[in-house]
C-alpha positions as CSV (number, residue, x, y, z in Angstrom):
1,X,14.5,6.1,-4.1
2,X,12.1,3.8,-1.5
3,X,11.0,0.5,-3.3
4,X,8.3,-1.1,-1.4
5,X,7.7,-4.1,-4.2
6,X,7.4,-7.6,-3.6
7,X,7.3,-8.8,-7.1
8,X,11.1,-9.7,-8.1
9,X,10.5,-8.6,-12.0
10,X,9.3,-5.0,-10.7
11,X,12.3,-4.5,-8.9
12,X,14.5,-5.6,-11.9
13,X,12.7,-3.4,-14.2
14,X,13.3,-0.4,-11.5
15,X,16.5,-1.1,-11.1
16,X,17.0,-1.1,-15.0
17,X,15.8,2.5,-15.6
18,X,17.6,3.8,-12.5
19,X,21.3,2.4,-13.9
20,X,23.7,5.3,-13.6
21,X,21.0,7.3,-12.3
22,X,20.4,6.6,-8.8
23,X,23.4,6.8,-6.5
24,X,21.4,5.3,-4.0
25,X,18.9,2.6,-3.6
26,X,16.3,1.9,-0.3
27,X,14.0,-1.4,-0.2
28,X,11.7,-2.4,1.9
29,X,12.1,-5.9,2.6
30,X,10.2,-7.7,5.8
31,X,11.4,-10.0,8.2
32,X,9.2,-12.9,6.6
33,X,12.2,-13.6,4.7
34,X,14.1,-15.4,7.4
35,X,14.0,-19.4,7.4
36,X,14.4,-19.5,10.8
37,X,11.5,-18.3,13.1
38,X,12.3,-20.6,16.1
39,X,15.1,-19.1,17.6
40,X,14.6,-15.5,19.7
41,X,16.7,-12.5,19.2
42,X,18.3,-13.2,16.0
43,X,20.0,-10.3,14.1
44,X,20.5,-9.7,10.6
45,X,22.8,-12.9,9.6
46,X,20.1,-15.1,10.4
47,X,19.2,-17.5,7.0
48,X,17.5,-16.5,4.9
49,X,14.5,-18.3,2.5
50,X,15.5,-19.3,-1.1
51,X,15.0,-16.6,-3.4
52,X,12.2,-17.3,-5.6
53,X,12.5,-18.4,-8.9
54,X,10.6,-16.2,-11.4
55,X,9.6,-12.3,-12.0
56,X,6.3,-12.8,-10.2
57,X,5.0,-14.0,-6.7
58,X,1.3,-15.5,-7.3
59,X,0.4,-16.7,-3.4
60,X,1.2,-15.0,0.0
61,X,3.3,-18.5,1.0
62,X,5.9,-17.3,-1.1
63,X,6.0,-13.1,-0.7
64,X,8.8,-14.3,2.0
65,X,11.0,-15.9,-0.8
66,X,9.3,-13.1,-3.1
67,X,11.5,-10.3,-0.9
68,X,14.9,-12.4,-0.9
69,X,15.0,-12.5,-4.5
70,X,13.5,-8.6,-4.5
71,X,17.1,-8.0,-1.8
72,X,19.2,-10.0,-4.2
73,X,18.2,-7.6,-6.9
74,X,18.9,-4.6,-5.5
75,X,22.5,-5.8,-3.3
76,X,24.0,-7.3,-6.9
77,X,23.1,-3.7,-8.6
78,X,23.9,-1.6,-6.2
79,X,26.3,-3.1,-3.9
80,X,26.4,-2.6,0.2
81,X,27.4,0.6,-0.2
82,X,25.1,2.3,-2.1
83,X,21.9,0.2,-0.7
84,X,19.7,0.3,2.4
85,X,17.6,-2.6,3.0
86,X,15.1,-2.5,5.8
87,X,13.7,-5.8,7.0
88,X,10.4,-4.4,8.5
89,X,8.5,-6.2,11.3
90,X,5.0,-6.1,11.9
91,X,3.6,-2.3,11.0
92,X,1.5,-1.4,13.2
93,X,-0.9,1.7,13.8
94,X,-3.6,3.9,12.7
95,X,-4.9,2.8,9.3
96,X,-4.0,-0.8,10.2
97,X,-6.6,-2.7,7.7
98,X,-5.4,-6.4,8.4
99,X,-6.7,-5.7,12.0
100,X,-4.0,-7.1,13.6
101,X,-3.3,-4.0,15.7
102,X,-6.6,-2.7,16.2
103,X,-8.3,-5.5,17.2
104,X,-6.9,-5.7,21.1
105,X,-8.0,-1.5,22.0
106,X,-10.9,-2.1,20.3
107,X,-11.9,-5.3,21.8
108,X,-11.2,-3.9,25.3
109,X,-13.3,-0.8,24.6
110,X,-16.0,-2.8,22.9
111,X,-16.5,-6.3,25.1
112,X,-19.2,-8.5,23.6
113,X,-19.7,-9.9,26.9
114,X,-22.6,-8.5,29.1
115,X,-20.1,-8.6,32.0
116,X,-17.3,-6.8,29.9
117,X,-15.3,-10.1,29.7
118,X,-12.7,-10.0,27.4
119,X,-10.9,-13.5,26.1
120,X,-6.9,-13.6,25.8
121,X,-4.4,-16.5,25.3
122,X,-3.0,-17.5,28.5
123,X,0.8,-17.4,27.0
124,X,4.1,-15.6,27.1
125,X,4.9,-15.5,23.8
126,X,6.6,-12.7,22.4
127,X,5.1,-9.5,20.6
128,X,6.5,-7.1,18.4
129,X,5.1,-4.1,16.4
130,X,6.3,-1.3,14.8
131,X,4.4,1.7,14.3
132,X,4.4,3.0,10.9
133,X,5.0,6.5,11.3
134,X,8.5,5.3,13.0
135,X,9.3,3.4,10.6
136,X,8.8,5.8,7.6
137,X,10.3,8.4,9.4
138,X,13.8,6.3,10.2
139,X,13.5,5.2,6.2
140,X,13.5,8.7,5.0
141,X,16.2,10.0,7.0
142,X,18.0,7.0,6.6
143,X,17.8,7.1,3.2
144,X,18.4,10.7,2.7
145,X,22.1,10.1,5.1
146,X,22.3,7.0,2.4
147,X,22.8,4.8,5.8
148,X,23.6,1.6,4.1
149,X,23.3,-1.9,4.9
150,X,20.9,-4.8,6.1
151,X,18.8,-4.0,9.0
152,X,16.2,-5.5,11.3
153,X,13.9,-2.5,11.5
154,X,11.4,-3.7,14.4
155,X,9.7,-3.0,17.5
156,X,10.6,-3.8,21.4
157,X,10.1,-7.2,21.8
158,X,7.9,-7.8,24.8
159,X,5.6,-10.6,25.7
160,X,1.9,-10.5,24.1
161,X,0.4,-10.9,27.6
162,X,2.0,-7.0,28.4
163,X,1.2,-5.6,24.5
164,X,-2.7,-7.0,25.1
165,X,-2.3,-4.9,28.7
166,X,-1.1,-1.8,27.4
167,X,-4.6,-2.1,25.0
168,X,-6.4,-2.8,27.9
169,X,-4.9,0.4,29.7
170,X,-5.6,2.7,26.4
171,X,-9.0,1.8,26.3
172,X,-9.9,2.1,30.2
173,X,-11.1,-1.7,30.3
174,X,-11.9,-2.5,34.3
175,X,-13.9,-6.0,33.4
176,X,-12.7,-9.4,33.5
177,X,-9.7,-10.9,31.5
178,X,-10.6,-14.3,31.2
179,X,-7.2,-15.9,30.0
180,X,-7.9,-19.4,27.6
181,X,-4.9,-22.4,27.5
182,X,-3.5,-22.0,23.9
183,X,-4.1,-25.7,23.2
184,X,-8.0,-25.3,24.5
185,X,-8.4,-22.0,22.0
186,X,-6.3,-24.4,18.7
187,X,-9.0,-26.9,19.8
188,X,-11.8,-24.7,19.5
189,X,-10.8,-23.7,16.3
190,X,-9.4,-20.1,17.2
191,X,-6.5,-19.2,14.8
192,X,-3.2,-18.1,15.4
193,X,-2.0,-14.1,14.3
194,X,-4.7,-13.5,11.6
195,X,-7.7,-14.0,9.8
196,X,-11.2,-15.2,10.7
197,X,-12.0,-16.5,14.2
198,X,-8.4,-15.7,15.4
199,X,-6.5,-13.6,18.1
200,X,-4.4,-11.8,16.7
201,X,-0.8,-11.9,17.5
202,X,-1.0,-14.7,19.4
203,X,1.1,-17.5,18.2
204,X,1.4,-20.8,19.9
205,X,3.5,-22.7,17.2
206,X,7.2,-23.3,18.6
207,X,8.3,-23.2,14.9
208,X,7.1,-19.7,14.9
209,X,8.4,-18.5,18.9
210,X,10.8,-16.4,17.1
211,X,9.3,-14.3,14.9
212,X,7.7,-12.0,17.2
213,X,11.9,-11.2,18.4
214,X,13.8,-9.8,15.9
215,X,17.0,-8.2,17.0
216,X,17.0,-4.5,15.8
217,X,20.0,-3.2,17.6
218,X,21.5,-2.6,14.3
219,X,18.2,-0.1,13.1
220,X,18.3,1.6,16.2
221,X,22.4,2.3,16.1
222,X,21.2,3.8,12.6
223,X,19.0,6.4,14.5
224,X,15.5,3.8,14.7
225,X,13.6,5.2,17.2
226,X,10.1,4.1,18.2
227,X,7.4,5.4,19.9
228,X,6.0,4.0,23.5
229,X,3.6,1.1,21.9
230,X,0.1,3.0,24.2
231,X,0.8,5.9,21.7
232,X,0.8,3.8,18.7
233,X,-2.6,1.6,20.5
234,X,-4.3,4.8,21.7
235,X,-4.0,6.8,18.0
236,X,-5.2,3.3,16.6
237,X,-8.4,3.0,19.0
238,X,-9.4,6.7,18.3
239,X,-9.0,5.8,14.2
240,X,-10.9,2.4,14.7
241,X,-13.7,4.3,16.6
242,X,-14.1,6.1,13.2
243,X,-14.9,3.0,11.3
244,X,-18.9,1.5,11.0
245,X,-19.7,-1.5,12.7
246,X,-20.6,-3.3,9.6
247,X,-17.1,-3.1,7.8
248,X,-16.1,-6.1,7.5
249,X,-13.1,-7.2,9.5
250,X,-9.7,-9.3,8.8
251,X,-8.7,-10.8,12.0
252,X,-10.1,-11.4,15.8
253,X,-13.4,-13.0,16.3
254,X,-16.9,-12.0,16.0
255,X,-19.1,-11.1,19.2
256,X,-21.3,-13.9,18.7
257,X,-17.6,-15.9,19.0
258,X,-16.1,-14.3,21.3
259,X,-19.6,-14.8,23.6
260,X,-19.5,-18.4,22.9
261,X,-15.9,-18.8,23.5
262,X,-16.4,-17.1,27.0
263,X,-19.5,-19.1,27.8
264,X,-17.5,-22.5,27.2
265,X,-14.1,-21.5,28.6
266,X,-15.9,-20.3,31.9
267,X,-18.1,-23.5,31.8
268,X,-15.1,-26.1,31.6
């Protein structure tokens, strides 16, 4: 059993029909469930959220507390012996729709500058992704050697400036890298990790310095193993070379931005 919910009633009701059925019980949590996102390198005993009151999350601010209560469901059942719960990091790799990790190789193979000028944040923030084929593989075999416990499963935690590098690499980029001051991109209106007129990844919030550095020592003493991240970046190119044009995208910024952006930050 792999339970990938985030609504705290669903799990209840699974683990209601499972009672004296399932010896065994794997869930899916995320690493968004940790208060603290400050503080690099913490491990697994870091604190958590509050769980959230209710069967049902309605709003992505509260899938974090959403997952605590989902854990808190499945540890009172089925006790840390019987139960593997995987705190996921960032998934990463082909079939990536949010866009976070497509958007650097495709960027870098698709400039929107007539010079091949390509815009990054000037920081050293950390980055960390997981690619999803390592991490469903390590949840299957994990699960099926009912490896129990709470673990960090997560990438190697590098800075963004070498993850937006390897892109570059994978997707044979020889223009410029013109790299932007963090507080000149927040005052431009560029957004941090996600969404519309972002770069993804790129966080500049000390409140949020930690998130990208999850310790997942623990995962990998399990048998995690993960994959160099230019293989997850150069299988995620090939598939976003697949997609049209015209699809309409969830993170990075437009051409006509990211041309703008360049013009101005080149300018000042």
């Amino acid at each position: 059993m792999l339970d990938v919910s985030s609504q705290p009633g669903q799990v209840r009701t699974a683990i209601a029909a499972l009672a004296g059925r399932a010896a065994f019980y794997g869930f899916v949590s995320t690493c968004s469930v940790y208060a603290d996102n400050a503080t690099p390198g913490q491990d697994e005993n870091g604190p958590l959220l509050p769980p959230l009151e209710g069967d049902v999350s309605q709003t992505p601010e509260t899938y974090g507390q959403a997952k605590v209560a989902c854990e808190s469901h499945v540890w009172a059942a089925f006790g840390p012996q019987h139960a593997l719960i995987a705190r996921a990091g960032l998934i990463a790799g082909p079939g990536d729709a949010s866009d976070r990790t497509g958007y650097w190789p495709l960027r870098f193979a698709r400039p929107a500058a007539a010079d091949g000028g390509v815009l990054v944040p000037d920081t050293q923030a950390a980055a960390q992704v997981i690619d999803v084929r390592d991490l469903v593989e390590w949840l299957l075999d994990a699960s099926t050697r009912r490896v129990a416990g709470i673990f960090n499963a997560t990438g190697v935690t590098m800075p963004l400036s070498q993850h937006i590098d390897a892109a570059r690499a994978v997707a044979g980029h020889t223009g410029p890298v013109v790299r932007a001051d963090p507080q000149w991109l927040l005052d431009q209106g560029v957004q941090q990790w996600m969404g519309a007129r972002s770069l993804p990844l790129w966080v500049a919030d000390p409140d949020w310095q930690g998130f990208g550095s999850r310790d997942s020592g623990k995962a990998r003493a399990a048998g995690l193993r993960t994959c160099p991240l230019q293989e997850t970046l150069s299988d995620t190119l090939a598939w976003e070379l697949t997609r049209t044009r015209s699809e309409a995208r969830r993170a990075g910024l437009t051409d006509d931005d990211e041309r703008a952006l360049l013009e101005l930050v080149t300018t000042t």
